[in-house]
N, C-alpha and C positions, 0 to 999 in steps of 0.2 A: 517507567513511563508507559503511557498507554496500557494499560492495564487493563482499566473495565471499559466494558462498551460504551459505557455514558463517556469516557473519555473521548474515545475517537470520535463519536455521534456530535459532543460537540464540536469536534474539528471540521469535519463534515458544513455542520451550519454556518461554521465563518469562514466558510467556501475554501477550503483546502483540500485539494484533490486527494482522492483514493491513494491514488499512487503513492504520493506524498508524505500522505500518515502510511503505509507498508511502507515503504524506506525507513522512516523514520524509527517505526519499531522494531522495525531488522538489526538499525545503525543503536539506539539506545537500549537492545534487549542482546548484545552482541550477541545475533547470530549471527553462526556464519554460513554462505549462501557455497555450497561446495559444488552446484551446479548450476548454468542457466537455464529456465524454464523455456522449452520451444510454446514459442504462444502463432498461433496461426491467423488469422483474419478471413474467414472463409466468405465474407463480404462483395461482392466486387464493386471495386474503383468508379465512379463513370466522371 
């Protein structure tokens, strides 16, 4: 699943988030996630 780019490209357009299709292909491509990625936000709040 998820395979080629035209796949996820169309997930994309029928508005299914980023996030959503990587989960996805993590969960139907079993990998396994041996660590969590520190993701930072260097943005600030207001």
């Amino acid at each position: 699943m998820l395979e080629t780019p035209e796949e996820r490209i169309r997930l994309l357009k029928a508005g299914i988030s980023s996030k959503t299709i990587e989960t996805l292909y993590i969960i139907y491509n079993n990998f396994k996630v041996v660590r969590s990625p520190v993701l930072c936000d260097l943005k600030p709040k207001l």
